[in-house]
C-alpha positions in Angstrom: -11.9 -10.4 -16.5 -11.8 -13.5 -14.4 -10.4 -13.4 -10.3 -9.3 -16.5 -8.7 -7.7 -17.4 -5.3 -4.3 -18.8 -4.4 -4.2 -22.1 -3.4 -0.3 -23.0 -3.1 2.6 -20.7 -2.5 6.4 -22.0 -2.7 9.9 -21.2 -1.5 12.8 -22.5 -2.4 15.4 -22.4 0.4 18.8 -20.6 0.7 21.9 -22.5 1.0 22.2 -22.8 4.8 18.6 -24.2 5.3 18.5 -27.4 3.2 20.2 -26.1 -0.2 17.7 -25.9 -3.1 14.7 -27.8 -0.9 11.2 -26.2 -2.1 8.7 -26.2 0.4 5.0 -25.2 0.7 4.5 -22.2 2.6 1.4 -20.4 4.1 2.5 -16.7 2.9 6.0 -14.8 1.5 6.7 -11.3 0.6 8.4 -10.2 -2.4 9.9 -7.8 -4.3 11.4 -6.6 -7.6 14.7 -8.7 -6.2 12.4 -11.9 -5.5 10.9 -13.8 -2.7 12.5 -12.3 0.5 14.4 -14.8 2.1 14.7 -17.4 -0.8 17.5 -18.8 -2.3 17.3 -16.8 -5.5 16.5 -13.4 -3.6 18.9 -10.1 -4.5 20.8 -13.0 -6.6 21.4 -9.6 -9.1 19.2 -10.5 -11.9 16.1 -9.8 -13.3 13.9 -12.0 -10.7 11.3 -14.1 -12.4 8.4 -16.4 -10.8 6.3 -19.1 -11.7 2.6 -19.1 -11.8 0.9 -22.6 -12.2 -2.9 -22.3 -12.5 -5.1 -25.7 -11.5 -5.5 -26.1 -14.8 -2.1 -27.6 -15.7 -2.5 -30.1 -13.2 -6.1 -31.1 -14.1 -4.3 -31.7 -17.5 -2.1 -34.0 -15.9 -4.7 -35.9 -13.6 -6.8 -36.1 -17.2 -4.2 -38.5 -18.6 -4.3 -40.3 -15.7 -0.9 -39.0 -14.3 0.2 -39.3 -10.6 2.5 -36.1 -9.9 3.1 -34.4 -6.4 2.1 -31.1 -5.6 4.3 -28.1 -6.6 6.3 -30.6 -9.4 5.8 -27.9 -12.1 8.0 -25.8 -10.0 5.5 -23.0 -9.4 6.6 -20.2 -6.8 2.3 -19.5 -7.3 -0.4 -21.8 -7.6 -3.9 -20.4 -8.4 -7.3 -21.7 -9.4 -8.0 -19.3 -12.6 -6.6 -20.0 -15.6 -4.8 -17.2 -17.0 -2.7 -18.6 -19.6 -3.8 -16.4 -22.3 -2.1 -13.2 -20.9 0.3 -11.7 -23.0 3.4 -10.8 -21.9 2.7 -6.6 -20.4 -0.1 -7.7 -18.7 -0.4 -7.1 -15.0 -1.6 -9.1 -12.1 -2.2 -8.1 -8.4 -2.1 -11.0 -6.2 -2.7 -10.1 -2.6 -0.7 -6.8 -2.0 1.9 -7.4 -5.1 1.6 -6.3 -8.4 3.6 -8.8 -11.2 4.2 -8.0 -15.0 3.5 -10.8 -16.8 6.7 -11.5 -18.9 5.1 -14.8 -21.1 4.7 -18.7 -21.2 6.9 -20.7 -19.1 8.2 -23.0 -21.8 10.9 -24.7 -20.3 9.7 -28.8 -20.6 12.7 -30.5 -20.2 12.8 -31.6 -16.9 9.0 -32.8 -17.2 10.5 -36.1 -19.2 11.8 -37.4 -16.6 8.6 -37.8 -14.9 6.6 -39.0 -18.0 7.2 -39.1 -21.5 4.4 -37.3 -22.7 4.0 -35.0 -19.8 6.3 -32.0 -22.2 3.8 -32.3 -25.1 0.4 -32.4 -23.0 1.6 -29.2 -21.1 2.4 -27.5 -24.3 1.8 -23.7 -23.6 -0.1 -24.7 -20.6 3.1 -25.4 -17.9 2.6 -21.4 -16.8 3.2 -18.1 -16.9 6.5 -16.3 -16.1 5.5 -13.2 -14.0 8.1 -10.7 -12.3 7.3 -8.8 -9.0 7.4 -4.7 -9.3 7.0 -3.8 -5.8 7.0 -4.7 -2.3 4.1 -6.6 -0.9 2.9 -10.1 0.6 1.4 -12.7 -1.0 -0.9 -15.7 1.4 -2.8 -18.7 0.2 -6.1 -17.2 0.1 -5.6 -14.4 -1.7 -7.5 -12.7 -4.5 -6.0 -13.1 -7.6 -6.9 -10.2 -10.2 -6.1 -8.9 -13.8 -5.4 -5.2 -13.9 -4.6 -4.8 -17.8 -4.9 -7.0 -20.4 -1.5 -6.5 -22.9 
């Protein structure tokens, strides 16, 4: 099983500090209710986050694509690609463990950016993991696969 490093972390912030603004961040923590103090955190349902390996964007520099950093809308950015977990799987990045839950397969918004940016992404955009305990998370971090589903 392949490790890998975090390169990017993301937060997007609560209503009273620029509503809905994502911004990079050096570290969080995190929880089974979310990324303490996000927007989204204790929001009462099953919290969900993004993780966005290098590879996605590689895809999109390959077609000769200008796109900002964090425009996938990852929450985790990493340099392994792990896109073939199945959903059951479980990650530990830096003191957290996440279940994966499966593909991230929601494209729509990508149009608006480029056409064909939906279709070269195709079960490549990322992963939807979910948090099951407490722990923080900092760019740097070692990014391992526990179990395989």
């Amino acid at each position: 099983m392949e490790n890998g490093k975090v390169l990017n972390l993301y937060i997007t912030m609560p209503d009273m500090i620029r509503a809905g603004h994502r911004m990079a961040c050096d570290d969080f923590d995190c929880d089974a209710s979310g990324i303490v103090g996000s927007r989204d955190y204790e929001n009462g349902d099953d919290f969900t986050m993004v993780l966005v390996s290098k590879k996605s964007y590689d895809i999109i520099e390959e077609a000769e694509l200008v796109l900002g950093d964090g425009v996938l809308m990852e929450d985790i950015f990493v340099d392994v690609d792990l896109y073939h977990l199945k959903p059951g799987s479980i990650l530990e990045i830096g003191e957290v463990l996440f279940e994966v839950k499966g593909l991230c397969e929601d494209y729509r918004y990508l149009y608006a950016f480029a056409p064909e940016l939906p279709e070269l992404l195709e079960k490549q955009r990322g992963l939807i993991i979910s948090p099951i305990d407490y722990g923080g998370i900092a760019i740097g971090n070692e990014v391992k696969v526990l179990q395989e589903a």
